[in-house]
N, C-alpha and C positions, 0 to 999 in steps of 0.2 A: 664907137667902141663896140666890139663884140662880144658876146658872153656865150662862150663853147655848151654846145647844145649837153657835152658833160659834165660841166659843171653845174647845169641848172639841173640835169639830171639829179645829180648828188645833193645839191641844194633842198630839192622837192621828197629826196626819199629820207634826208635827216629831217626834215619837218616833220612828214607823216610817221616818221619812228617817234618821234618827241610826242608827235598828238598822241600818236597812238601808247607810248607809255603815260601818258598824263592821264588820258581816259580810265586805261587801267589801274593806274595809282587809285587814282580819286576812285573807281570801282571798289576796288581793295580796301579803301580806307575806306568806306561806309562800310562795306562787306563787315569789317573789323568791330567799328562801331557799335553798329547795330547787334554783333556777335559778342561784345561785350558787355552791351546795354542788357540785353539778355538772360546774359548771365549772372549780371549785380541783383536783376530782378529773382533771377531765380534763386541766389544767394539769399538776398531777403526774404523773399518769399520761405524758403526754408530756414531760414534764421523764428522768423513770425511765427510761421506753424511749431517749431521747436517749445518755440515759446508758452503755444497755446495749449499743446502736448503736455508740458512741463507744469504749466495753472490748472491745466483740467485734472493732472494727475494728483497734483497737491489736492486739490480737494474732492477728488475721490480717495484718497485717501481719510481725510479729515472727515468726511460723510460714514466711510466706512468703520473708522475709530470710534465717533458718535453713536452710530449703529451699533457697534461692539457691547460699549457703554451701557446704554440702553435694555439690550439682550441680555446682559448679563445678570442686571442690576436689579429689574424690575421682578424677575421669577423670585428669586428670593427676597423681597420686600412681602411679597402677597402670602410667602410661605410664613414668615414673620407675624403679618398681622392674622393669618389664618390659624394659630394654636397648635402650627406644626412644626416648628423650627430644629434645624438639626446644626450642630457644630460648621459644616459647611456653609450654612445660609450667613452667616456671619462674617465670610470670608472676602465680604463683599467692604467691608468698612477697614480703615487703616485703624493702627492699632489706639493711636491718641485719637480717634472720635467721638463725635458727644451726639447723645439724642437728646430733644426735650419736647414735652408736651404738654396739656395743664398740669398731668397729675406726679410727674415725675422730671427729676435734669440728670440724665447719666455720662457722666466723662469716662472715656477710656473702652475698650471692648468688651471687659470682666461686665461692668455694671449694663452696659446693652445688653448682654446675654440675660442677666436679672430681671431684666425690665419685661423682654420678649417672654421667656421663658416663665413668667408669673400669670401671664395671659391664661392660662388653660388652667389656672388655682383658683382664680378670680372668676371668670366668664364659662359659663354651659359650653357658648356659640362665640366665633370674634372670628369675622372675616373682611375684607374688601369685597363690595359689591359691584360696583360700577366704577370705572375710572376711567382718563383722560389724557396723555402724557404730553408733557411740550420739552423739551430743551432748548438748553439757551447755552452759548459756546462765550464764556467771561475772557478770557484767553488760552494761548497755546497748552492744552493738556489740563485746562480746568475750565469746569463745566456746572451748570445750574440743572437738577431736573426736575420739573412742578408734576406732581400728581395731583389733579382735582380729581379727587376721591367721594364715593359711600361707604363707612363702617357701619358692620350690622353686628350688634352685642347680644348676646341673653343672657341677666342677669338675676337672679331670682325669678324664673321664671315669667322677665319681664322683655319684650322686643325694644330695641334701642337705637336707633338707627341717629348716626353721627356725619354730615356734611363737614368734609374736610381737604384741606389744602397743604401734602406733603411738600418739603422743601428741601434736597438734598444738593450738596456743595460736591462738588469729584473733583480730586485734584488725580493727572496720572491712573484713572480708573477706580483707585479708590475714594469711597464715600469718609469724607472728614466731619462733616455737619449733617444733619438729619433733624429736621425739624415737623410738628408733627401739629397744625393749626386747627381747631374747630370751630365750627364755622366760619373757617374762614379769616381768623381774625389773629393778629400777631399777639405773640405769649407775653404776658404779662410781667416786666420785668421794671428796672428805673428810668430804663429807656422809652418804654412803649406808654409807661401808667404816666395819667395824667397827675396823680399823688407819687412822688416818688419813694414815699414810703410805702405806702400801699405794691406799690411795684416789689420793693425789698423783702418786704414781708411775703408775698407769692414766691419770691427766687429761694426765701429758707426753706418755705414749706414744703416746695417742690424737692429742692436735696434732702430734706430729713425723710421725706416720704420714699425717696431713694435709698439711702441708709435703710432704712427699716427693711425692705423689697430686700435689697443686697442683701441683708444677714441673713434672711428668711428661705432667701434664694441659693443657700449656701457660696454668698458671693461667687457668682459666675457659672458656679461647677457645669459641666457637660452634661447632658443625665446619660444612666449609664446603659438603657433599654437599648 
């Protein structure tokens, strides 16, 4: 049997049309692939960095909030314990916060004013000398900040120098709690005394000695220089 030299012809040129689209297929279809492998990567890849953008921002922010905190907080602390304090320096505390230290426990902002503003009635000299600041971030918008401190007093023409460990609570930027330890050591309360009576009887003395400060202080008033 014969096979017409056109038919083999024809036979030989749909072959090589068939290879030659299957090469290109398969060409194309990695072409694709890899064009799309690609592009999940770079998908991810910017999805990732999005990512990283998005945590570095957050806590540049949160660093710069602390920071804020800080700046804000600490200038008017030192004008406080320095015999200088003006209505403003106050402005630093929410309105229900409390100070306490041995010699005094004030709640509220009235009686802080009392407490600060007695300073310069009491002492020649009252300043910070040396200090140290740390923070500490408790959660979102409250915050711890330790001052290891030097107070220097003159008091009857006597030098007085006090190692101390400031303790303020910030909730939202403002100061709630203000704690004011010497040497270093937690205030004397039912909590802390090893007599819990002994404890009780330091938490009256502390408020009566406040009372007394308050009225003396014309409970809170501004001064008017």
């Amino acid at each position: 049997m014969r096979i017409s030299s056109s038919v083999v012809s024809s036979a030989s040129s749909a072959y090589f049309l068939k290879a030659s689209y299957s090469h290109c297929f398969r060409k194309q279809f990695r072409a694709f692939l890899a064009t799309n492998k690609i592009s999940d990567q770079s998908t991810m890849e910017k999805h990732s960095q999005d990512q990283v953008d998005e945590v570095c921002s957050k806590e540049a922010c949160d660093f710069k909030s602390r920071k804020h905190n800080s700046d804000t907080i600490i200038p008017h602390i030192l004008h406080l314990y320095g015999s200088c304090a003006t209505p403003q320096d106050f402005e630093i505390y929410a309105h229900n916060a409390s100070f306490e230290d041995p010699l005094m426990c004030a709640n509220g902002m009235k009686q802080i004013k009392s407490a600060f503003y007695s300073l310069p009635k009491v002492f020649r000299e009252s300043r910070i000398v040396e200090y140290n600041i740390k923070e500490n971030v408790i959660s979102p918008g409250k915050q711890e900040i330790l001052i290891d401190n030097k107070q220097h007093y003159k008091f009857l023409g006597k030098e007085i120098d006090i190692i101390s460990l400031i303790k303020m609570y910030v909730v939202d930027g403002k100061v709630v709690r203000h704690e004011d330890w010497w040497d270093k050591k937690p205030l004397w309360n039912r909590e802390t005394s090893k007599l819990p009576l002994v404890g009780r009887i330091a938490e009256v003395t502390r408020k009566g000695s406040m009372l007394a400060t308050h009225a003396i202080m014309r409970f809170g008033k501004d001064p008017t220089n």
